[in-house]
N, C-alpha and C positions, 0 to 999 in steps of 0.2 A: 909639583907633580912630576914622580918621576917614569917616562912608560916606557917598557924594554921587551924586548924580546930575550926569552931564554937558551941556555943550550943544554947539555949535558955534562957540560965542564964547569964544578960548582967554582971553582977558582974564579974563573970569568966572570961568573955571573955576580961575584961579591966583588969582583973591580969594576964591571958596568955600575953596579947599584953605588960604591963610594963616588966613582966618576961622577956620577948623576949627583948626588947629592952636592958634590964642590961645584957643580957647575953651578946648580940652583941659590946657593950659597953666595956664588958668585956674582946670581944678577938680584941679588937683596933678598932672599926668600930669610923667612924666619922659621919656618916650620917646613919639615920636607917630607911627604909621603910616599912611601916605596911601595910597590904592588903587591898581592895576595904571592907569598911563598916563591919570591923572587930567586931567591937560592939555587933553583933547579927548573929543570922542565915540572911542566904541572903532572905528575906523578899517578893522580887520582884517576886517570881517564884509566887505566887498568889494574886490579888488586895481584899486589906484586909484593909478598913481604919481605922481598929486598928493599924493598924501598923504605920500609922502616928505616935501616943504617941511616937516611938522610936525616931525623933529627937529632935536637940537641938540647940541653939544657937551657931553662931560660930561668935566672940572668945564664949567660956561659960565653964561649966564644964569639959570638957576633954581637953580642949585646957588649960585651968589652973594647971589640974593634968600633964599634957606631961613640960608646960613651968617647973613648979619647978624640974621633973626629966630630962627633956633638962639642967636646969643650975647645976643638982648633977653631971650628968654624966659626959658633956662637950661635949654632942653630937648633932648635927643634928637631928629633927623628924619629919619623913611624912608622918601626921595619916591623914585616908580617913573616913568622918564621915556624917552620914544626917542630913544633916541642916535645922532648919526652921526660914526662913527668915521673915516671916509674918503669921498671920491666913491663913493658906488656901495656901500658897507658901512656896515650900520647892524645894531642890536641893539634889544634889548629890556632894560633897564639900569634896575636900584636905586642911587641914591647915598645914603649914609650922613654925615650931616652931625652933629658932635660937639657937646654941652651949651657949649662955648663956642664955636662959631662953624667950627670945626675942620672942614673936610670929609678924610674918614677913606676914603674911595675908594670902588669901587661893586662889584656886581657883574651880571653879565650871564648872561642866564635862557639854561638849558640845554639844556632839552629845549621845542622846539619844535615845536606842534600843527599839523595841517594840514587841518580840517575844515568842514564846512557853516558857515555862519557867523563860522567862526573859522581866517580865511587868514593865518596869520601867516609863514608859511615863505615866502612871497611878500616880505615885508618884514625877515623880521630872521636874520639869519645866528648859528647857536648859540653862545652863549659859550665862550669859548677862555683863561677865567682860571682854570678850576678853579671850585669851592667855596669859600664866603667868610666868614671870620668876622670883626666889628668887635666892635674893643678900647673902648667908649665909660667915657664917664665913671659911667656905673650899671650897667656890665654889658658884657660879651663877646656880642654877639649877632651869629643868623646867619640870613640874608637868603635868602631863597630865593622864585620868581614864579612860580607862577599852577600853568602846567602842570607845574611841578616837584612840586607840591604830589601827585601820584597817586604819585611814584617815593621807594619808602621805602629806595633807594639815598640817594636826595638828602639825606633827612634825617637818616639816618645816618652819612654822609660830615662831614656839618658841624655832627651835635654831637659827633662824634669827636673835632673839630677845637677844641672846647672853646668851643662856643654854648650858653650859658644858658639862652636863650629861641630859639624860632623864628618870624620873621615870614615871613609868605605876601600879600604887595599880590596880590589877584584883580581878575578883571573875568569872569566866568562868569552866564550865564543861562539861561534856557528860553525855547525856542521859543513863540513867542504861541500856536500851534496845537495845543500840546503838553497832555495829559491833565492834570487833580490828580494821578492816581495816579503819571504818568509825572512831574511834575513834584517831587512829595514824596521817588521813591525815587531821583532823581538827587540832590536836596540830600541826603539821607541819606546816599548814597555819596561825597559830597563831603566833608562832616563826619565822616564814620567813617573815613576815608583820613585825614585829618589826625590824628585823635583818636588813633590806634593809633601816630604819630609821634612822640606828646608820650607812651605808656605804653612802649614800646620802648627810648626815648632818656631818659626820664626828665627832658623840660625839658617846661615852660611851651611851651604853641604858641598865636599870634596870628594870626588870618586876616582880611581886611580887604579886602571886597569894594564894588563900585559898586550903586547902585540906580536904577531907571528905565528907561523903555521907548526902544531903541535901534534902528531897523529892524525886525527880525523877533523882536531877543531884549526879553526882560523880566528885566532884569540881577534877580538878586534877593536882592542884599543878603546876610541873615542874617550879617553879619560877627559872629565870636566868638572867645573868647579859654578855653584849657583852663589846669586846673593842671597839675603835671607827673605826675599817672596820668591824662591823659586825662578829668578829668572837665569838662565844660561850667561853667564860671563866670557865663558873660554872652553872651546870643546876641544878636542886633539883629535889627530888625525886618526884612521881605522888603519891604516898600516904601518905606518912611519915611526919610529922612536923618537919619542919628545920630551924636552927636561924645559918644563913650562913655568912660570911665576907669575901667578896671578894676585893682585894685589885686592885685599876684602877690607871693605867699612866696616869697621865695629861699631859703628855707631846707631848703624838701621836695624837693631833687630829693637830695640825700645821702640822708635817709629810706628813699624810695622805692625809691633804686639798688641799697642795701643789706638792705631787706626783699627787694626782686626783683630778684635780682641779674643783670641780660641781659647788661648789657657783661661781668661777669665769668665765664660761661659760654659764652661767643660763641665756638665750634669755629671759629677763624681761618683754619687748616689745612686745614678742609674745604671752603670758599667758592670756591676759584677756578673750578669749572663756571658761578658766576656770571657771571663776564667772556664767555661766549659766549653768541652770539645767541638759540640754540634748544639746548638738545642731544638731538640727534640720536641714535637707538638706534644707525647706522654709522656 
């Protein structure tokens, strides 16, 4: 887990993000997670279409700089970058680059936020590839961004799909104006939204958020990583930059599945009222 703070100098912030990744590399990680649109300051807090200029093609640039430090390292990399996919269409896009150099394709964030500080609907038009899972060299894993992380559709969909682990690249914060208390039971609900994805599904879940003061927000961190019931392994700090490696059992999510068996009692046949909006008593 790599947490960082941004600046407005995109240079910087793609040698923090390499940095971080040799560090992690460094104390044996295998797979290394970069935060939601580390590239730049988080851009979305106001509809600026200069801001467009910040992306890029995906494969393109960064995804070529990650594949040759993916095949120095020998590691896993899960950078979260803005894509522009055509004049006028762009996305909000993870690419998944393989332990040898291998870029294994992306995916693009689905559910799209629209709120005070966080204008994203403005800039990225919703994924249109499905749910995604990569085949890497340590593991099947599945990629999922930011506001996906509240819809436990999402993460059900793509450990169906046979993800191991689930990573979440974030960029979320608190309002500078905003209470302790109001401040405490939003991370709270943040972390127990994901926690309940990794006891559900029975995987590992990784979340991997930005830290530092952004405008109005105070991104804050606490990037962390569960086992596969859900319990907290390793949380990071709410300010501090941290290049974390947490070491995950593959072997407890068989355990787990078959003490608590959810996939195997999941009334398949009764879900479809899911697929509508609201349901409606008429």
């Amino acid at each position: 887990m790599v947490q960082t703070s941004c600046s407005n100098d995109l240079s910087d912030n793609m040698a923090k993000a390499i940095a971080g990744i040799r560090e992690a590399a460094a104390k044996g990680a295998q797979i290394v997670c970069l935060q939601e649109l580390f590239g730049s300051l988080y851009f979305c807090d106001v509809e600026d279409h200069d801001n467009f200029k910040l992306a890029e093609a995906i494969p393109g640039p960064s995804t070529e700089t990650f594949s040759s430090l993916a095949k120095e390292l020998g590691v896993v990399i899960v950078a979260s970058l803005f894509e522009k996919r055509a004049e006028g269409l762009y996305h909000n896009t993870t690419a998944v680059i393989d332990a040898d150099g291998k870029y294994l394709g992306k995916y693009r964030k689905m559910h799209i936020p629209d709120d005070p500080g966080y204008y994203e609907k403005f800039y990225f038009t919703p994924g249109d590839m499905g749910y995604k899972v990569f085949k890497t060299k340590v593991g099947t894993i599945g990629v999922l961004i930011c506001w996906d992380q509240w819809y436990p559709e999402a993460a059900r969909i793509t450990s169906l799909m046979g993800a191991e682990i689930l990573f979440y690249p974030t960029a979320i914060g608190w309002h500078k104006e905003a209470t302790k208390e109001t401040n405490d039971e939003q991370y709270q609900a943040w972390q127990t939204i994901q926690r309940s994805h990794a006891v559900a599904n029975g995987v590992p879940v990784v979340s991997v958020n930005r830290v530092g003061t952004e405008g109005n927000q105070q991104f804050w961190g606490g990037s962390f990583a569960t086992n596969a019931f859900g319990r907290v392994l390793y949380q990071a700090d709410h300010v501090a930059e941290e290049v974390h490696v947490q070491e995950l059992d593959m072997e407890n999510s068989d355990r787990y599945r078959t003490h608590w068996p959810f996939l195997r009692d999941r009334r398949i046949d009764s879900y479809s009222p899911i697929l509508k909006r609201f349901i409606d008593e008429d």
